[in-house]
C-alpha positions in Angstrom: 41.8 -183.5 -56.6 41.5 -182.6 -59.9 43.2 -180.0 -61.9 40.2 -178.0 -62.4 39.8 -177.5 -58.9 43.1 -175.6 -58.2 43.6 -172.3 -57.7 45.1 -170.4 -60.6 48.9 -169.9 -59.7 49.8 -166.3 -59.5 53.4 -165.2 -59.4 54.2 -163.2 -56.4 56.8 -160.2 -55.8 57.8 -159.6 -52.7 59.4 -156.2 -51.2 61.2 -155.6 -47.8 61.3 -152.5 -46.1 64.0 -150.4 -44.9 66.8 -152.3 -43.0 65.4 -155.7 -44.5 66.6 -157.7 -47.4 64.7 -160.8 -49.0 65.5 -162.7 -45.9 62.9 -161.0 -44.2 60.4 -163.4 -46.0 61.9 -166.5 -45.4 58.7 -167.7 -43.5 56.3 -167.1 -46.2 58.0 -167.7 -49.1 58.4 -171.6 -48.4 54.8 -171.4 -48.0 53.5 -169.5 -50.9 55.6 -171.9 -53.0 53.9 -174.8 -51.5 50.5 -173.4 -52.3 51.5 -173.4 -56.2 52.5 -170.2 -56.7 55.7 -168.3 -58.4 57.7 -166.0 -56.0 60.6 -164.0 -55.6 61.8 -161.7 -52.8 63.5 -158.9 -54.2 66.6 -157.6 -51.5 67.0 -154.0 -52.8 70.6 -152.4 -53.2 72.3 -151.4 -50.3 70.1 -153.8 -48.0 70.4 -157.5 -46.8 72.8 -159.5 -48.9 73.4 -156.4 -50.9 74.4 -154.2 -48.1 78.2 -154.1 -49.6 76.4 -151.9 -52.4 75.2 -149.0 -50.3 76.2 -145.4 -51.2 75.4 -142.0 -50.7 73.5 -141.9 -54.2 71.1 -144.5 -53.7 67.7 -143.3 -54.1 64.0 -144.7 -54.9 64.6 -144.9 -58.9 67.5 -147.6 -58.3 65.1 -149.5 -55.8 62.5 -149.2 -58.0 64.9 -150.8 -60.9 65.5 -153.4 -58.4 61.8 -155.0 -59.0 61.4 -154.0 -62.5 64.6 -155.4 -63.3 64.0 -159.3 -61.5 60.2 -158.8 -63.4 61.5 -158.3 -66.8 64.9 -160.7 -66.4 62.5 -163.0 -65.2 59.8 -162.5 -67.9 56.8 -162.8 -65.7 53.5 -160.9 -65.7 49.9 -161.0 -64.2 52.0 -160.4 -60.8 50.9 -159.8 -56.9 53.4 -156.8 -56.5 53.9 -156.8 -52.1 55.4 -154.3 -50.4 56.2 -154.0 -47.2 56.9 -150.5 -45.6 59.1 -148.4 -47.1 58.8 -150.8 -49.7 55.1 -149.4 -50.6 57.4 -146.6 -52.5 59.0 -148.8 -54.3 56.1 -151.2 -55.2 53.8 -148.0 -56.0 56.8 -146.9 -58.5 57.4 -150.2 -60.1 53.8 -150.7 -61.1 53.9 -147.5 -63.0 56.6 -148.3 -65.2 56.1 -151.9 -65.2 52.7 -151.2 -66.3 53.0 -148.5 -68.7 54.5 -150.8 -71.3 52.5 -153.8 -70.5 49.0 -153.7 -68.7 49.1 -157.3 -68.3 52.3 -157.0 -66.0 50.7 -156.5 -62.7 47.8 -158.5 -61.5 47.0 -157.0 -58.1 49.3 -154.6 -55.5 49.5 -155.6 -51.3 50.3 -152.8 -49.1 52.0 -154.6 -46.0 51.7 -151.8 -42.9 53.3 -149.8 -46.2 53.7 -146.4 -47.1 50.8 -145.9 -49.9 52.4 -142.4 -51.8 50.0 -140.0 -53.7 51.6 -138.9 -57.0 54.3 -136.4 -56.1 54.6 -137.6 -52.7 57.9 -139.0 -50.8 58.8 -141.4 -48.9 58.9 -139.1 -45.8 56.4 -136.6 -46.4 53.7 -137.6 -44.3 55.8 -137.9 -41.5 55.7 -135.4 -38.5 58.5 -133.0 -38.4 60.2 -134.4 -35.4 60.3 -137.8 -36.9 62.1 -136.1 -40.1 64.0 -133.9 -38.2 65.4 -137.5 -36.5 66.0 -139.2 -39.4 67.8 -137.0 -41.2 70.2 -136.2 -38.1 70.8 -140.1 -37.9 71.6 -140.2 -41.7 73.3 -137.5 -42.0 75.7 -139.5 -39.5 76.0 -142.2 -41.0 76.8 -141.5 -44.6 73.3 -140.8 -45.9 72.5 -143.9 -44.7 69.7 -144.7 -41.8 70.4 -146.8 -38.9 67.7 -149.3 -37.7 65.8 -149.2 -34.8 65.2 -151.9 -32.0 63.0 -154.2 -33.6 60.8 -154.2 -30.5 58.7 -151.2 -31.8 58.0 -153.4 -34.1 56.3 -155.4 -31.2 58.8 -158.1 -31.8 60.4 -160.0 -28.9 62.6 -163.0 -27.4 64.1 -164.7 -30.9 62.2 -163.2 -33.4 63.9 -159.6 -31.9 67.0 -161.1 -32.2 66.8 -162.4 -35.5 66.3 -159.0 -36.8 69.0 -157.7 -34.8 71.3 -159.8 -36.2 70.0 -159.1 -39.8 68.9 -155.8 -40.2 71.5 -153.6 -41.9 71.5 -149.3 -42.2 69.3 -148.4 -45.3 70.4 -146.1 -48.0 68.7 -142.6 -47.2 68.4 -141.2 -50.6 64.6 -141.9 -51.1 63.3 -140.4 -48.2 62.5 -137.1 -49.6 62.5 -137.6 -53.2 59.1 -137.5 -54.9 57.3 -140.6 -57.1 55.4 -139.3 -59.6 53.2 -141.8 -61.2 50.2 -142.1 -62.6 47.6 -142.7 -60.3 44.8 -143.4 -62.1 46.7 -146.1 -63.6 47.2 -148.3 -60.6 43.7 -146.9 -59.5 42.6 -149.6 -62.0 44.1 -152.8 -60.0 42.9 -154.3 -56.7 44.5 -152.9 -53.8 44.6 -153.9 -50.7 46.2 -152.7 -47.7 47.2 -154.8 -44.3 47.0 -152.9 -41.5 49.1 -153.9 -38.7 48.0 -152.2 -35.3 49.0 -154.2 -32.0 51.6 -152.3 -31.4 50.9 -149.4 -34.6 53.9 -148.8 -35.6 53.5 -144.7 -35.7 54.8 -143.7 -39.0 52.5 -145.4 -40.9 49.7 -143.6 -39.2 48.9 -141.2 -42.3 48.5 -144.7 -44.6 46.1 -146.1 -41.9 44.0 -143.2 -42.5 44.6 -142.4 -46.4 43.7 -145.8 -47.8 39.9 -145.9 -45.6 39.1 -142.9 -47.5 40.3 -143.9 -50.7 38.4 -145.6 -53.4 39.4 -149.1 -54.2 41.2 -150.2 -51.5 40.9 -153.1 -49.5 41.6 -153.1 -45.6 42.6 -155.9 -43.6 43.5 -155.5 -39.8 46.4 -157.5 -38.0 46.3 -157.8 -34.3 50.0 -158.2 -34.8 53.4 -155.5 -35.3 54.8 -154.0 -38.0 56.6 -157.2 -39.5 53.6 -159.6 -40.0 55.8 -161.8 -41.9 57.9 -162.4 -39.3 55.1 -162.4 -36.1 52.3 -163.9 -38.1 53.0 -165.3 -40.8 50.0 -167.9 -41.5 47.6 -165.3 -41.0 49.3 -162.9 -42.9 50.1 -165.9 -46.0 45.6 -166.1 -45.8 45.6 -162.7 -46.5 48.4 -162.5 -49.3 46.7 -165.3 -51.3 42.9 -163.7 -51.0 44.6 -160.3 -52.1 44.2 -161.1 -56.2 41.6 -162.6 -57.8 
């Protein structure tokens, strides 16, 4: 094969959700790499490896310097920014300011069953007020901190549920009502596209589902998989990640 006939490398970002870490990835990563691409898989602080960091005063801006920081230590740009989950916050954040002071920094954004904010919006704003009411009552119990759920209602099972019971870790609460303001216009301007994961649909990201097939620009892609593709699907969901950018 000759060079002219591979695809362009891209360098791809990727973002857990709450109660993950860069772990989470470990099955796509290998595989990204071995297509030709640049990745890292950002664990944000207080989660995965970095759970020893958790505090009370966590909140979206530090995760949001989490990715901004590895893109600018790491000098890279024309990126696929991924989030997964909660981790849409946090990729919809560091576009902004990634791309306010370079518009070459972000090639293309990938909404993983991920909370897709409008300007103004928080993390748990389009939730219903019995699922706030919840969470707060569990943070509030644990030191601002929320605890994970079983990770079958994520529609995992048998060794993949364990995994994540053995990994997940409580995830720093501070976020969940504090508002992104961005520019939305801004990353209005770069493919989108948004992996909808609906056998089981998880339920909080029920609003997204519905947001992002009435907003311009967005691509959707349905998974007959759960909420943690990566981990139930990950070949499909790899197909997906690399048609995402042009």
């Amino acid at each position: 094969m000759s060079s002219n006939s591979l695809p362009a490398a891209k360098p791809f970002v990727l973002v857990h959700g709450a109660w993950g870490g860069a772990w989470i990835w470990r099955r796509i990563v290998g595989a990204l790499r071995h297509a030709g691409h640049e990745v890292h898989a950002v664990t944000l602080t207080g989660d995965g490896e970095r759970a020893h960091l958790r505090h009370p005063g966590i909140d979206l801006h530090a995760h949001i310097a989490d990715v901004t920081g590895l893109v600018r230590a790491e000098e890279l740009r024309d990126i696929v920014l991924v989030g997964h989950s909660y981790g849409g916050m946090v990729i919809t954040g560091a576009a902004d300011r990634l791309l306010a002071t370079d518009p070459d920094s972000v090639r293309a954004l990938v909404y993983v069953d991920a909370m897709v904010p409008l300007p103004g919006e928080g993390w748990g704003d389009a939730h219903a007020p019995e699922i706030v009411a919840a969470r707060r009552a569990a943070a509030a119990a644990h030191d601002n901190a929320l605890p994970p759920p079983d990770p079958g209602d994520f529609g995992l099972s048998g060794n993949d549920r364990d995994w994540l019971l053995r990994r997940q870790v409580l995830h720093p609460f501070g976020a969940y009502r504090q508002a992104l303001h961005f520019d939305g216009d801004r990353l209005a301007r770069l493919p989108r596209t948004f992996i909808d994961c609906t056998a089981p649909a998880y339920p909080t990201i029920d609003a997204m589902r519905q947001r992002v097939r009435q907003m311009p620009g967005f691509r959707v892609v349905e998974m007959k998989t759960g909420h943690c593709p990566m981990v139930s699907a990950p070949q499909e969901l790899l197909r997906h990640l690399l048609d995402a950018a042009p």
